[in-house]
SEMAR-901532 format. One line per field, with one value per atom (N, C-alpha, C): atom name; x, y, z. Coordinates in pm, 1 decimal. Example, Ala and Ser with C-alpha at 12.3 -4.5 7.8 and 13.67 -1.06 7.14 Angstrom:
at (N,CA,C,N,CA,C)
east (1319.0,1230.0,1320.0,1285.0,1367.0,1290.0)
north (-569.0,-450.0,-330.0,-225.0,-106.0,3.0)
up (780.0,780.0,780.0,708.0,714.0,787.0)
***
This chain:
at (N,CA,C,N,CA,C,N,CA,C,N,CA,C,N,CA,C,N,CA,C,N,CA,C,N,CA,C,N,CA,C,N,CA,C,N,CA,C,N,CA,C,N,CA,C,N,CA,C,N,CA,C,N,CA,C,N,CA,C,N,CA,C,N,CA,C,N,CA,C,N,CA,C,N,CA,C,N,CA,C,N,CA,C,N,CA,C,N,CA,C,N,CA,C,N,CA,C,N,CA,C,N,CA,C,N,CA,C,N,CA,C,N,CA,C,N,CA,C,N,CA,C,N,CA,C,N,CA,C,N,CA,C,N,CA,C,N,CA,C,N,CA,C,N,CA,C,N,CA,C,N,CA,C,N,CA,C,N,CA,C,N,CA,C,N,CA,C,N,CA,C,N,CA,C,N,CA,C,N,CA,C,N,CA,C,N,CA,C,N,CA,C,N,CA,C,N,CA,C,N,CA,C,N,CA,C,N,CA,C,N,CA,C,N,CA,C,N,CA,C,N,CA,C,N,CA,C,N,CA,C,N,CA,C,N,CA,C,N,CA,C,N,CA,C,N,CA,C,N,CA,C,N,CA,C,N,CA,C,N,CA,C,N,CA,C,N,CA,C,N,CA,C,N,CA,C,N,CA,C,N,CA,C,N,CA,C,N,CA,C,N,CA,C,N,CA,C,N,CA,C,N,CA,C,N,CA,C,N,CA,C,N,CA,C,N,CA,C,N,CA,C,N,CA,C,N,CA,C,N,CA,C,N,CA,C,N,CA,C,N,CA,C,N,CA,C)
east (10758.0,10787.9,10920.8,10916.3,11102.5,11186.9,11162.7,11265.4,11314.7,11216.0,11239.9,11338.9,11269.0,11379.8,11513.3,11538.1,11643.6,11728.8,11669.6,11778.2,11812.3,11699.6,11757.8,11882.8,11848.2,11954.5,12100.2,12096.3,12193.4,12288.7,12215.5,12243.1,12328.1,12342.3,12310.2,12448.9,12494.2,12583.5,12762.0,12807.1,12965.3,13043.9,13106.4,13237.0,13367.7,13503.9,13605.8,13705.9,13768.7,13837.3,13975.1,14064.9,14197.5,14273.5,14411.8,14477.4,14621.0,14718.5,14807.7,14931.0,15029.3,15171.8,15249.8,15358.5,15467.2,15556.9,15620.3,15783.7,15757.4,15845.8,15867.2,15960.4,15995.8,16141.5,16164.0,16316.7,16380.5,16352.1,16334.3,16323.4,16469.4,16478.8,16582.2,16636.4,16749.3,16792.5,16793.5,16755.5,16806.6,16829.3,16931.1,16984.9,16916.5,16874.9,16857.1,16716.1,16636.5,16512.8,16368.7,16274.4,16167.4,16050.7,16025.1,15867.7,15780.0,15660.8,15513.6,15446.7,15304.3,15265.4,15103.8,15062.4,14894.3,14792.5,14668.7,14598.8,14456.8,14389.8,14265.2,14177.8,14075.6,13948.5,13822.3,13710.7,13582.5,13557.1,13700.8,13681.5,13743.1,13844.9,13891.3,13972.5,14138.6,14283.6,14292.7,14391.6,14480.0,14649.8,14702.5,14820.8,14889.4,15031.0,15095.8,15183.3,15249.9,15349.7,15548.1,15605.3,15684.1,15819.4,15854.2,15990.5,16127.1,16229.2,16368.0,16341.0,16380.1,16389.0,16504.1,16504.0,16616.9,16568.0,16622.1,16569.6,16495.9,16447.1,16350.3,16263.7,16194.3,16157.6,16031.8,16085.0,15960.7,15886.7,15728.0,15641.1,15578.7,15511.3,15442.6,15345.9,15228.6,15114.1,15020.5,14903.1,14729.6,14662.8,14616.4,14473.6,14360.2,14270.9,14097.6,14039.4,13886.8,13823.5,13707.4,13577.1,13493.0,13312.3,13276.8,13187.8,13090.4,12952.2,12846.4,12871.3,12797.6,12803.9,12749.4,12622.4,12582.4,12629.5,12703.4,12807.3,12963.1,13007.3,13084.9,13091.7,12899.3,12872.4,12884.6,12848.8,12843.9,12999.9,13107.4,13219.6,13227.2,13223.9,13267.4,13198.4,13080.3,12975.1,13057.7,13145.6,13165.3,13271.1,13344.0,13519.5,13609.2,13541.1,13647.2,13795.0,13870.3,14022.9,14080.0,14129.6,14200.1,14367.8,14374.0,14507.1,14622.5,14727.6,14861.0,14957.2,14985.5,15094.8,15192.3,15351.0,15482.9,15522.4,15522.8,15557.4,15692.1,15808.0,15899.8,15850.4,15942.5,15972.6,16035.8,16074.1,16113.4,16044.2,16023.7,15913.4,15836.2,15731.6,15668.9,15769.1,15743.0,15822.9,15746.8,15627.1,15571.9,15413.1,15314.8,15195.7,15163.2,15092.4,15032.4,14848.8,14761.4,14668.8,14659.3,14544.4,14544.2,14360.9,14295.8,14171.1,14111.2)
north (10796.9,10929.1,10980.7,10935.1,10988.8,10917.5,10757.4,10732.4,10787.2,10802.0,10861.0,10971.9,11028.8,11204.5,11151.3,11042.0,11102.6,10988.2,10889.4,10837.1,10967.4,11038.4,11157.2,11264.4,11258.0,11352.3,11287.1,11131.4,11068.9,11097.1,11088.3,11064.9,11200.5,11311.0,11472.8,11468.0,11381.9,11424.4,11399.8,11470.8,11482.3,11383.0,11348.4,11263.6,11301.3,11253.1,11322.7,11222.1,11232.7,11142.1,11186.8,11130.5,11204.4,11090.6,11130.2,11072.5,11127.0,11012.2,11054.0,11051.0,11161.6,11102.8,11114.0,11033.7,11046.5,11051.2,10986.5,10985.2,10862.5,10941.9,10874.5,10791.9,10642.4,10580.9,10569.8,10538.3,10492.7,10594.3,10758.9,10850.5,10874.5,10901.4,10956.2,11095.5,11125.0,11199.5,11338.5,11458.2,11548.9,11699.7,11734.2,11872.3,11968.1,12105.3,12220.0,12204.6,12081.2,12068.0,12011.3,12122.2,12040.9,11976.3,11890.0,11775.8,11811.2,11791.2,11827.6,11701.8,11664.7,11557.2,11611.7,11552.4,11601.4,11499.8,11479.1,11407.3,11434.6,11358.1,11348.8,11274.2,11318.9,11243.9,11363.1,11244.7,11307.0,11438.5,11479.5,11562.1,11708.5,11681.7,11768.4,11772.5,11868.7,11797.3,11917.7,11790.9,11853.2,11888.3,11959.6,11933.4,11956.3,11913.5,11899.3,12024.6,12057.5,12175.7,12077.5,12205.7,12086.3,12099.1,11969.7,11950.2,11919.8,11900.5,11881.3,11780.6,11732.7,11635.5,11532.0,11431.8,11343.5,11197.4,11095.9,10973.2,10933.7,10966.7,10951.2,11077.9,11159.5,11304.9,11253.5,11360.5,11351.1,11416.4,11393.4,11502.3,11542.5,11433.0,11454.9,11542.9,11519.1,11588.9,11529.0,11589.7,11514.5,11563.2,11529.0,11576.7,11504.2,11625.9,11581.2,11649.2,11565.8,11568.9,11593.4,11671.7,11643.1,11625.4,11500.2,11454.1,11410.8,11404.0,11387.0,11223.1,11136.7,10994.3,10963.9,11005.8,10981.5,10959.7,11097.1,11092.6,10991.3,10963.2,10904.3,10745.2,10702.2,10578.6,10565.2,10644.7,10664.7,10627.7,10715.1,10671.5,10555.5,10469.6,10371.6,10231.5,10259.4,10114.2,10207.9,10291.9,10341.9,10306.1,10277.2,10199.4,10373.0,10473.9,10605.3,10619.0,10569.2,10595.8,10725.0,10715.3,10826.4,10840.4,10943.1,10927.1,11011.0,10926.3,11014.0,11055.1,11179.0,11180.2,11256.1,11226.4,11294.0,11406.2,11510.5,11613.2,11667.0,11731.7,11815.4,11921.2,12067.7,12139.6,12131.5,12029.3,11950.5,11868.7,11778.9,11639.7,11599.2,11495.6,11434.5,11293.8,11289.3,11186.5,11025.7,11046.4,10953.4,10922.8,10782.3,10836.7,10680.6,10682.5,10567.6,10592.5,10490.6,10504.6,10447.9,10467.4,10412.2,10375.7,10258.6,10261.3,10238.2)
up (11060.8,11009.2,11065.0,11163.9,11228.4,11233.0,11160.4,11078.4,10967.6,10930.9,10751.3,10770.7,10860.8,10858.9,10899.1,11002.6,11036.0,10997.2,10869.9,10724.3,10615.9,10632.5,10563.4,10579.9,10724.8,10795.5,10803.4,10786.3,10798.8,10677.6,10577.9,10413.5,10400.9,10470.4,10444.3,10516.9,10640.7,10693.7,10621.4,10614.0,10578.9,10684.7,10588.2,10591.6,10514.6,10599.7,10522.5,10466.2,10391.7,10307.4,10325.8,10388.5,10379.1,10358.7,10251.5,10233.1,10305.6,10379.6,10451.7,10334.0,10340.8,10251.9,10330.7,10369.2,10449.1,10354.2,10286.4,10234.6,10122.0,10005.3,9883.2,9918.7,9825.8,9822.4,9700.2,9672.3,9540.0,9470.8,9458.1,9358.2,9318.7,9209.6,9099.1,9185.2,9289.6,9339.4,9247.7,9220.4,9196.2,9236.3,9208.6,9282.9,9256.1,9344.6,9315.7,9239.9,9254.7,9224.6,9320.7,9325.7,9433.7,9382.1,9472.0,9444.9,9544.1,9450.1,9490.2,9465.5,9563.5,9473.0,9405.1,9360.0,9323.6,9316.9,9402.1,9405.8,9345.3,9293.0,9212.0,9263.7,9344.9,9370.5,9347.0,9350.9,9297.7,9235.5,9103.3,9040.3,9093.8,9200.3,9279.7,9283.7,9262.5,9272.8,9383.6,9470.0,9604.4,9578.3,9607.1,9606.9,9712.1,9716.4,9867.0,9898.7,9968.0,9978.7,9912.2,9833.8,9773.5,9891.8,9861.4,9960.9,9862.7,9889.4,9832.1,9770.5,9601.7,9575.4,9546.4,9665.8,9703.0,9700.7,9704.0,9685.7,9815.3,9932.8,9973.4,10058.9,9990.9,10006.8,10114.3,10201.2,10369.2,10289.6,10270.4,10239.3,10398.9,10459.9,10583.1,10572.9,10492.6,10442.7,10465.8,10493.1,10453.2,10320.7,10266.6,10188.0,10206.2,10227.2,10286.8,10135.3,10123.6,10083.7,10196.5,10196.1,10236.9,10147.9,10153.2,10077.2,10197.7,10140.3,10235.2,10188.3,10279.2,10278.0,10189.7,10134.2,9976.3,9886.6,9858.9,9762.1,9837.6,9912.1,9928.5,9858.1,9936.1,9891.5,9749.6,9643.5,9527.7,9452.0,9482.5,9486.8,9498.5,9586.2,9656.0,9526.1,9504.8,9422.3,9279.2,9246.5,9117.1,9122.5,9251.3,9273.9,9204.2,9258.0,9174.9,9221.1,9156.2,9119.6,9263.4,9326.7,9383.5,9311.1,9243.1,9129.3,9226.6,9235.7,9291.3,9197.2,9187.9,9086.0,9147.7,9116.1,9188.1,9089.0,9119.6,9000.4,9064.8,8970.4,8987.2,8931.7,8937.6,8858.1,8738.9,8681.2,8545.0,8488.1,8558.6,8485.5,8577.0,8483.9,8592.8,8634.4,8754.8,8843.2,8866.0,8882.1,8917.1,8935.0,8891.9,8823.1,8906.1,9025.7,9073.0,9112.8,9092.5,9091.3,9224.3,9289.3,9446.3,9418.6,9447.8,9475.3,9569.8)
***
């Protein structure tokens, strides 16, 4: 019986998912324009604070997710996509999927 509970209690506990960004390379230099990036997991978008956009832009950001291990595991046997995308204030810049 006090196994049971405390696979339950296990199942219940949070875990965090963070993705680190340090610095873009090879971007299309442009003036008097800033980049943001935006991330997509389990139905949630993060976005970053934007910096200068130059051909290799420091972001130096985290984004966390926090999901209980259940749902994490769930993710994980579903293989869910974590989507990065590079946005300007003009266009989009850049569209990489990360799994």
């Amino acid at each position: 019986n006090e196994y049971k509970s405390y696979l339950s209690f296990r199942d219940t506990m949070s875990v965090v998912v963070v993705i680190t960004l340090l610095e873009g390379r090879q971007f299309p230099s442009k003036e008097k324009t800033e980049l943001y990036t935006t991330c997509k997991f389990a139905g949630e978008v993060l976005n970053s604070d934007t910096v200068p956009h130059g051909n290799n832009p420091y972001f130096n950001t985290e984004l966390a997710w926090e999901l209980s291990r259940k749902t994490l595991q769930q993710h994980r046997l579903q293989r869910t996509p974590l989507k990065l995308i590079g946005n300007s204030d003009r266009m989009q810049a850049v569209h990489t999927t990360f799994v």
